[in-house]
N, C-alpha and C positions, 0 to 999 in steps of 0.2 A: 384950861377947860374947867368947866362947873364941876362941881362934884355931883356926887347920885341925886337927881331931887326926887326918885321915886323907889319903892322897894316893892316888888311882889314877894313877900313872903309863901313859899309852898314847901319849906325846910319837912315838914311832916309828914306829907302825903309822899313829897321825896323819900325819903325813909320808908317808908313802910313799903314804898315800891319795889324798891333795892332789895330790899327784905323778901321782897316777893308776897307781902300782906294783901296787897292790892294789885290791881293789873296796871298796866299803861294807858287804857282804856280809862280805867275811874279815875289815873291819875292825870289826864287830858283832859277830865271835866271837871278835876278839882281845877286845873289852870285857868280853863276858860271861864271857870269863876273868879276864880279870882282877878283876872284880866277885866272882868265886866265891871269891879268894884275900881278898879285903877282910874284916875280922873289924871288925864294927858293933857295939857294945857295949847299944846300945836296941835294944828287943825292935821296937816301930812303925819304925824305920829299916832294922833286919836285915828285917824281914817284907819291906817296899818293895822296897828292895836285892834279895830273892829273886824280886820278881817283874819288874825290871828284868831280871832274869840270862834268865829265861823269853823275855820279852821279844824280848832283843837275839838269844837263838838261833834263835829264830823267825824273825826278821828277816835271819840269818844264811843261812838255809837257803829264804829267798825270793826266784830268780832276778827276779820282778820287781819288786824294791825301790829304790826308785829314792833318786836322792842328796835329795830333796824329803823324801821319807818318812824316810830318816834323818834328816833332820834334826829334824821334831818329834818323834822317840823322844830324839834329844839334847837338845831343850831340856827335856822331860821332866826328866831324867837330870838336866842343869846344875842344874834348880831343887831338887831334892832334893837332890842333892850338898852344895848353899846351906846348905838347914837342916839337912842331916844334916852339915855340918862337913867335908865330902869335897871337898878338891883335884883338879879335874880338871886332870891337867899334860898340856896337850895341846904346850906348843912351851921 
């Protein structure tokens, strides 16, 4: 199998979440930014990818999101990531 060809970097806004600096909230709209800058080259991975971006803004703008709830949009996210070759750099 290929190696990584893509990286989302979000190692920092990670951080600062863990930290408890930022909520889950900001840190769902630092992702789906970051997801909007990612250039996917399969058409079934960029579709995903667009609806993850949906997704995580929704979930941005959800005061009662809780840290549970992020988390199965992340494991989501990780398993895709998987097959779609995407680096999640979270540390």
């Amino acid at each position: 199998m290929k190696p990584w060809e893509y990286t989302l970097d979000i190692k920092d806004a990670w951080k600062q979440c863990k930290q408890d600096e930022i909520t889950v909230q900001q840190l769902s709209a630092h992702i789906a930014g970051k997801l909007k800058l990612l250039s996917i080259k399969n058409n079934d991975d960029d579709y995903d990818k667009l609806n993850f971006i949906d997704d995580f803004e929704e979930y941005s703008k959800d005061p009662d999101m809780t840290k549970d709830d992020f988390d199965c949009l992340w494991e989501a996210l990780y398993n895709w990531a998987d097959s779609a070759r995407v680096w999640l750099c979270i540390i």
